[in-house]
C-alpha positions as CSV (number, residue, x, y, z in Angstrom):
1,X,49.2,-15.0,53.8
2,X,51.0,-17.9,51.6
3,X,53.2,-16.3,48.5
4,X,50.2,-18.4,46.1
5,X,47.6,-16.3,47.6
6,X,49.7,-12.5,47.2
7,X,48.1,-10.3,44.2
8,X,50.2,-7.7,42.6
9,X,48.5,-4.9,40.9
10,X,50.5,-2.6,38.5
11,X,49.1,0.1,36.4
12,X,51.6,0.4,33.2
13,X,51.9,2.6,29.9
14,X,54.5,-0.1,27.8
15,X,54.8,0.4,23.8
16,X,52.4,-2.8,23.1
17,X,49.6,-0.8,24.6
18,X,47.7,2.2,24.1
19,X,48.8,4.9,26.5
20,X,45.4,5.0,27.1
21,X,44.7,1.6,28.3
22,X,46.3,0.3,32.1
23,X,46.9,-3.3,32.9
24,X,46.5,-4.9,35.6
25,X,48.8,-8.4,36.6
26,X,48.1,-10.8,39.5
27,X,49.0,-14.2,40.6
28,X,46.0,-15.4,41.2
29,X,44.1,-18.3,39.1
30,X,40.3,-18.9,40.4
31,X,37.6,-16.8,40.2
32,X,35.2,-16.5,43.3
33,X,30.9,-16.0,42.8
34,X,31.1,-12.4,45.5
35,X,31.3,-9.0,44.2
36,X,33.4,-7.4,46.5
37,X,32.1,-4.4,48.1
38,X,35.2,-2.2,48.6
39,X,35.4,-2.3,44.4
40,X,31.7,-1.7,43.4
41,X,31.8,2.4,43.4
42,X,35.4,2.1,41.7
43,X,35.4,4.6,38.6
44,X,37.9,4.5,35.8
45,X,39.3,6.6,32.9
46,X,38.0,7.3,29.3
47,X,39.4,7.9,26.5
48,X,39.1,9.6,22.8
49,X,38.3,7.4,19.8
50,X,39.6,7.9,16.2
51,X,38.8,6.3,12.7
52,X,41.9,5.5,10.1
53,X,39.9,4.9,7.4
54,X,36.5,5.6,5.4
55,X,34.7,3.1,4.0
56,X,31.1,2.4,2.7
57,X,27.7,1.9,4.4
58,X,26.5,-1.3,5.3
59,X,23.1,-2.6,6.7
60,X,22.6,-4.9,9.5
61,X,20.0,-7.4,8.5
62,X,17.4,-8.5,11.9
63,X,19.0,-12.1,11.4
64,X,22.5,-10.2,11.7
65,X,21.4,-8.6,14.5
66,X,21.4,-11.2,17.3
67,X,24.9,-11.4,18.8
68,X,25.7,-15.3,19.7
69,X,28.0,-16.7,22.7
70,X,30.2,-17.8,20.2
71,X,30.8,-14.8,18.4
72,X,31.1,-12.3,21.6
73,X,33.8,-14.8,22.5
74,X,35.5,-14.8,19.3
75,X,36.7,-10.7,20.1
76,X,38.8,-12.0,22.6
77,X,36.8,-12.5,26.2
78,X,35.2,-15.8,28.1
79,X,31.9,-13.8,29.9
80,X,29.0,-14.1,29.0
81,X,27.0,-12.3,26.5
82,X,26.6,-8.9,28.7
83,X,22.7,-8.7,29.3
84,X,22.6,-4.8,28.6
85,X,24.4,-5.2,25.5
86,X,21.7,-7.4,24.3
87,X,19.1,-5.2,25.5
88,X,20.5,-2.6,23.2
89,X,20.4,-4.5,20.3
90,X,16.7,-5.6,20.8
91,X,16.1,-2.2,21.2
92,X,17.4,-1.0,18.3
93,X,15.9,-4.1,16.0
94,X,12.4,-2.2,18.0
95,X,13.4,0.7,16.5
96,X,13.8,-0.2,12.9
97,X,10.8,-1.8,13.1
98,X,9.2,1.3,14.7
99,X,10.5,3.7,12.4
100,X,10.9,1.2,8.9
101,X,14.3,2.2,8.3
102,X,17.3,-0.3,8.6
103,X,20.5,0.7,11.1
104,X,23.2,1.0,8.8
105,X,26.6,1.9,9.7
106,X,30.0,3.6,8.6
107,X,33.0,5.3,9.2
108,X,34.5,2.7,11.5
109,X,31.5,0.5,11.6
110,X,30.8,1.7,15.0
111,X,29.2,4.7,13.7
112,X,25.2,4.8,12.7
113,X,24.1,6.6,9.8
114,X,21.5,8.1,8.1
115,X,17.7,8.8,9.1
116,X,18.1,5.5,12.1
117,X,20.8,7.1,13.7
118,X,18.9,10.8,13.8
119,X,16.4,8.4,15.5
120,X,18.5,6.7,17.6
121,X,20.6,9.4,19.1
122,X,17.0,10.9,20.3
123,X,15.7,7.8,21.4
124,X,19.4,6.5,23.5
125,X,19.6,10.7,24.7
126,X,15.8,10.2,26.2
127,X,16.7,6.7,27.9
128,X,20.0,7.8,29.3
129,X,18.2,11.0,31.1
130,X,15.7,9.2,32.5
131,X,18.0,6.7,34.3
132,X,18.7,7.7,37.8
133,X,22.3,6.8,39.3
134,X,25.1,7.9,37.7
135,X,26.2,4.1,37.8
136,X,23.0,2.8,35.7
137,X,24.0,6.0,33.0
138,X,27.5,4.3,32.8
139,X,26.3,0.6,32.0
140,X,23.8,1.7,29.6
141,X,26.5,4.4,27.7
142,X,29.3,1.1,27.9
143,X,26.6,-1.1,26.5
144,X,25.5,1.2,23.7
145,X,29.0,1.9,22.5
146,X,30.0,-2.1,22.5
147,X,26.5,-3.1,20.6
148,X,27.1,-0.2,17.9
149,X,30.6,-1.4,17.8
150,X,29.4,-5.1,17.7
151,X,26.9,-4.9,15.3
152,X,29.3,-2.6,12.5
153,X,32.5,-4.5,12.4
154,X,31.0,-7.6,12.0
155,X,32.4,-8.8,8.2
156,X,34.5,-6.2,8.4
157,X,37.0,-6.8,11.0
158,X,39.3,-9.6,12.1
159,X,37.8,-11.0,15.5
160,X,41.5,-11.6,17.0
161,X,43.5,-8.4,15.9
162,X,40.6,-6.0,15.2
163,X,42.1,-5.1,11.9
164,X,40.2,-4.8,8.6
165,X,39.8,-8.4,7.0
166,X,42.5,-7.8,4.5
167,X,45.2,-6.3,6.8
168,X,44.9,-9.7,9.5
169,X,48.4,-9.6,11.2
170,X,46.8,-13.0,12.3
171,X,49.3,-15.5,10.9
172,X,52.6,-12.8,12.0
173,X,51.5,-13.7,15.8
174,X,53.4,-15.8,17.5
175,X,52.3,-17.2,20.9
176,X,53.8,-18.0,23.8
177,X,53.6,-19.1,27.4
178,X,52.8,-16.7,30.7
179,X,54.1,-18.0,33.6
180,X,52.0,-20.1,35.2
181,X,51.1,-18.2,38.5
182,X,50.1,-15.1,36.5
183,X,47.7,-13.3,35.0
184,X,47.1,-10.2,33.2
185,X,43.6,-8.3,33.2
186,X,43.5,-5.3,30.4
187,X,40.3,-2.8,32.2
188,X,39.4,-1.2,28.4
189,X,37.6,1.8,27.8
190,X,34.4,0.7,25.5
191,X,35.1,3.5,23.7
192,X,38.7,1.6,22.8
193,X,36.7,-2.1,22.1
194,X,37.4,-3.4,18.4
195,X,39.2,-0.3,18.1
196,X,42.1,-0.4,15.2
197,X,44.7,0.9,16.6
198,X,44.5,-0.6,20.1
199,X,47.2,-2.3,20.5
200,X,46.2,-4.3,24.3
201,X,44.6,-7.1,21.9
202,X,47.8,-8.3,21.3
203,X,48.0,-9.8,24.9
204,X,45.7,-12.6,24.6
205,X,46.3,-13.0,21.0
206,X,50.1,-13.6,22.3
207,X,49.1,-15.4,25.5
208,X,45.9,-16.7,25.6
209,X,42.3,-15.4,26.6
210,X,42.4,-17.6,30.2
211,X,46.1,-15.8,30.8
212,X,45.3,-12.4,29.6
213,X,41.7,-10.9,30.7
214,X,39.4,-8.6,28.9
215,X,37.4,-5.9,31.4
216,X,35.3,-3.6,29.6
217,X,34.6,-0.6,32.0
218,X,31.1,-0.4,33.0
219,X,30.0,-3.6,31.7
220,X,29.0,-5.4,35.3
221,X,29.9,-8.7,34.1
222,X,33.1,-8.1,32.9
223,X,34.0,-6.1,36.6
224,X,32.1,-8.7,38.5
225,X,34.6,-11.4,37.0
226,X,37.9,-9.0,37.7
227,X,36.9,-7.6,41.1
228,X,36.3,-11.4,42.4
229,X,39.1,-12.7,41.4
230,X,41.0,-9.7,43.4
231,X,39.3,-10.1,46.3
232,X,39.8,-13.9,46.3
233,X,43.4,-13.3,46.0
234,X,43.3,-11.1,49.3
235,X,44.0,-7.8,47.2
């Protein structure tokens, strides 16, 4: 194998991340179209989310609702729209019609309160018992978590450093350069996405988003992208 095609993965805890959050580096610089196989039943880690701060309510209009290309790129990844995540969303702009009550949301705007998220939590508990594999459970739980997430911080939070509007560390960034034969991918819990305090955003902020990868666990487009580009590189 030539030294262009060699992958290295390392799994590190450093003091820019959350000790929660691995990352994974490589040397590789195409994607391929293939899942591999030998990655599909690969599980991963979770962890715990937290809220700094308490703030007020706010509804999310149905025009508000629709999440654009643009604005899933603009929180730091180049997939797609995931298709679950949108499914998500039209079903909860379903239930507000079903129900006449608008999803509103607080805490750290990934949270839904008031009489929509008493019928929510019923309505996402039914759908996630009646899905069969264990893998399907885990896509639909990632996709819920990243559309509530989606849907609350938006007006609220920076899109590069997840931080409320008026704390943007934006301008104190400085960017610079990774070496040109590698590449960093950041595998994030969903429960950590547009999370505060998670300090992995800095990578592509500091480097780029085409030198350091976003992978949400269980969102299939995300660890279709990561996988391929492993197994292209012979890992």
């Amino acid at each position: 194998m030539t030294s262009h095609s060699k992958i290295r993965l390392f799994t590190c805890i450093l003091p820019l991340l959350s000790s929660k959050t691995p990352l994974f580096f490589h040397s590789q610089q195409k994607f391929c179209n293939k899942v591999p196989k030998s990655h599909t039943g690969m599980k991963s880690f979770s962890s715990r989310s937290s809220s700094s701060l308490s703030i007020d309510a706010r509804e999310i209009t149905e025009v508000e609702a629709a999440i654009s290309l643009e604005e899933w790129q603009g929180w730091g990844t180049i997939s797609p729209v995931p298709s679950m995540v949108n499914q998500v969303i039209q079903d909860l702009k379903l239930l507000e019609k079903d129900i006449d009550a608008r999803m509103s949301f607080g805490g750290n705007h990934g949270k839904l309160l008031g009489d929509f998220k008493v019928q929510e939590d019923k309505k996402h508990r039914a759908k996630y018992a009646s899905l069969d594999s264990s893998e399907e459970k885990l896509q639909f739980f990632s996709a819920r978590q990243i559309a509530c997430r989606l849907l609350g911080s938006r007006g609220y939070l920076c899109q590069k450093c997840w931080l409320p509007l008026e704390d943007c560390m934006c301008s104190r960034v400085t960017t610079c350069s990774l070496w040109h034969r590698m590449r960093i991918w950041l595998y994030m819990h969903p429960k950590d996405f547009l999370r505060q305090n998670n300090t992995g955003k800095l990578l592509w902020q500091v480097f780029g988003v085409h030198a350091a990868l976003l992978c949400l666990f269980g969102i299939a487009e995300h660890e279709e992208m990561m996988w391929n580009e492993f197994n292209y590189a012979g890992y």
